[in-house]
C-alpha positions as CSV (number, residue, x, y, z in Angstrom):
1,X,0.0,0.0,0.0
2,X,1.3,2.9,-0.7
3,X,1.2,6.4,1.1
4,X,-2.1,8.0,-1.0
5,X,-4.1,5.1,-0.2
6,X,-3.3,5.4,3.3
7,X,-4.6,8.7,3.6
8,X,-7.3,7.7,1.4
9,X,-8.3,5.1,4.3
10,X,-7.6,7.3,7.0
11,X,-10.4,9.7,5.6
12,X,-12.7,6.5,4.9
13,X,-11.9,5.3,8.8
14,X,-12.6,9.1,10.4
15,X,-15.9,9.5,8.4
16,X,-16.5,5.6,9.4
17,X,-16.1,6.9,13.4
18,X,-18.0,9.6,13.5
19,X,-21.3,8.1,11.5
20,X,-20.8,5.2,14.0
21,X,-20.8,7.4,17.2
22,X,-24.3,9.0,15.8
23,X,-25.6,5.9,15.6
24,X,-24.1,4.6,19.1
25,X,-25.2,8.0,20.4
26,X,-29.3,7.7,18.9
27,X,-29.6,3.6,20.1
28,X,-28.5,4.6,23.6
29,X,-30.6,7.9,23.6
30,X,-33.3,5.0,22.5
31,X,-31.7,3.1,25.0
32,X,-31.5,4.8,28.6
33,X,-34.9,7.0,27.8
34,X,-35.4,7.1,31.8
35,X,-31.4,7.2,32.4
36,X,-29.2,4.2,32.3
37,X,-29.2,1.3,34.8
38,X,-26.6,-1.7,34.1
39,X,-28.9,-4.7,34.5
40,X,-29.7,-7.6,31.8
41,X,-32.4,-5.7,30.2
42,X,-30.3,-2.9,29.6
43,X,-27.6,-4.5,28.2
44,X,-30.3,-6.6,26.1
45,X,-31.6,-3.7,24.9
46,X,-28.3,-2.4,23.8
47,X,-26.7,-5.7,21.9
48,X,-30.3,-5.8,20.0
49,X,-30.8,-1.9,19.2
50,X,-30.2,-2.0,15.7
51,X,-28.4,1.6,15.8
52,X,-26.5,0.4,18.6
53,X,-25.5,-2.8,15.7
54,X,-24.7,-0.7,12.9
55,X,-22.6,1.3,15.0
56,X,-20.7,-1.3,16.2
57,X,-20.1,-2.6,12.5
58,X,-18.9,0.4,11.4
59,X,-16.2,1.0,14.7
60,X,-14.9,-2.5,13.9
61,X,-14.5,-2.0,10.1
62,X,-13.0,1.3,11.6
63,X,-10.8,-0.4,13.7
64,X,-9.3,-2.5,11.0
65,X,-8.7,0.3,8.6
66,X,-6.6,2.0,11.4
67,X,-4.6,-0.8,11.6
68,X,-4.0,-0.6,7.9
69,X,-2.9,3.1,8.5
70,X,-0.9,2.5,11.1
71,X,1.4,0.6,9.1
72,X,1.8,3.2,6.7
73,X,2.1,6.7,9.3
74,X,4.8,7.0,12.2
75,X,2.3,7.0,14.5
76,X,2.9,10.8,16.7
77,X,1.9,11.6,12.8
78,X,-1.3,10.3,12.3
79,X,-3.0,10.3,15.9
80,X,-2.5,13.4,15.7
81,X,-4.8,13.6,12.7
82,X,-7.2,11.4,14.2
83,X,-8.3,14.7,16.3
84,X,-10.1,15.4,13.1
85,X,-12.6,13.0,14.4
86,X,-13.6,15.2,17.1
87,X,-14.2,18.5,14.5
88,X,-16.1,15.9,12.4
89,X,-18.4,14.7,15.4
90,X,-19.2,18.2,16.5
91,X,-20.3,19.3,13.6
92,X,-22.7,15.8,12.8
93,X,-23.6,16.4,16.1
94,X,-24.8,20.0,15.9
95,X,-26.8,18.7,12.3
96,X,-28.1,15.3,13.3
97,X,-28.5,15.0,17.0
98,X,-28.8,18.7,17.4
99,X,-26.4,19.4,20.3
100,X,-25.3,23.0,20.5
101,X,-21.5,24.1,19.6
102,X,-20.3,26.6,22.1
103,X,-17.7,29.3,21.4
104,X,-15.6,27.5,23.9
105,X,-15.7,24.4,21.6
106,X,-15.3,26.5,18.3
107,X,-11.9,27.5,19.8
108,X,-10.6,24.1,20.5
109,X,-11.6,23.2,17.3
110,X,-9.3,26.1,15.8
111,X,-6.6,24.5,18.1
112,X,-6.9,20.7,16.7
113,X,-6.7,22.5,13.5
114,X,-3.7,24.6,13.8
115,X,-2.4,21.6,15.7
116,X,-2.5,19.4,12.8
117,X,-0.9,22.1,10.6
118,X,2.1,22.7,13.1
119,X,2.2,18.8,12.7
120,X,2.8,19.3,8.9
121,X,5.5,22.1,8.9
């Protein structure tokens, strides 16, 4: 494999992560509607939300693309990138689940981003 496709499965594995945690995040919402308690039927109604599933399918197929980037990336290089994730997630999360961005958050999503192009230089 060379380097190009590694990027190009990095970008496939972030936008794989952040769909999944939607998905996670609605089946649990589904989930806990009266707050969470860790019994059988909770955990039942977690393995057998079929959000909760999908999500899961797509954070293992995740999971193996990372390993394929791993082996292509020294590895300071591209966790570092993975913060990407967290941009990409609060902005799907101010869209789909409607959760609110804060100025606070804005900022630290300036820093992951200048972080990532200090990275670079």
């Amino acid at each position: 494999m060379n380097e190009k496709m590694g990027y190009v499965l990095f970008g496939i594995m972030i936008i794989l992560q952040a769909i999944a945690q939607m998905l996670e995040k609605h089946g649990m919402t589904q989930v806990a509607v009266n707050g969470i308690n860790f019994n059988s039927g909770t955990l039942f109604r977690m393995v057998t939300n079929p959000y909760i599933i999908i999500g899961l399918l797509l954070t293992a197929t995740g999971f193996v693309l990372w390993l394929f980037v791993l082996s292509q990336f020294k590895i300071s290089y591209i966790t570092a990138f993975g913060s990407v994730l967290y941009i990409l997630t609060a902005i799907l999360g101010y869209y789909i689940l409607g959760e609110g961005i804060s100025v606070t958050r804005i900022i630290g999503i300036g820093v992951i981003v200048t972080g990532c192009i200090l990275i670079n230089l």
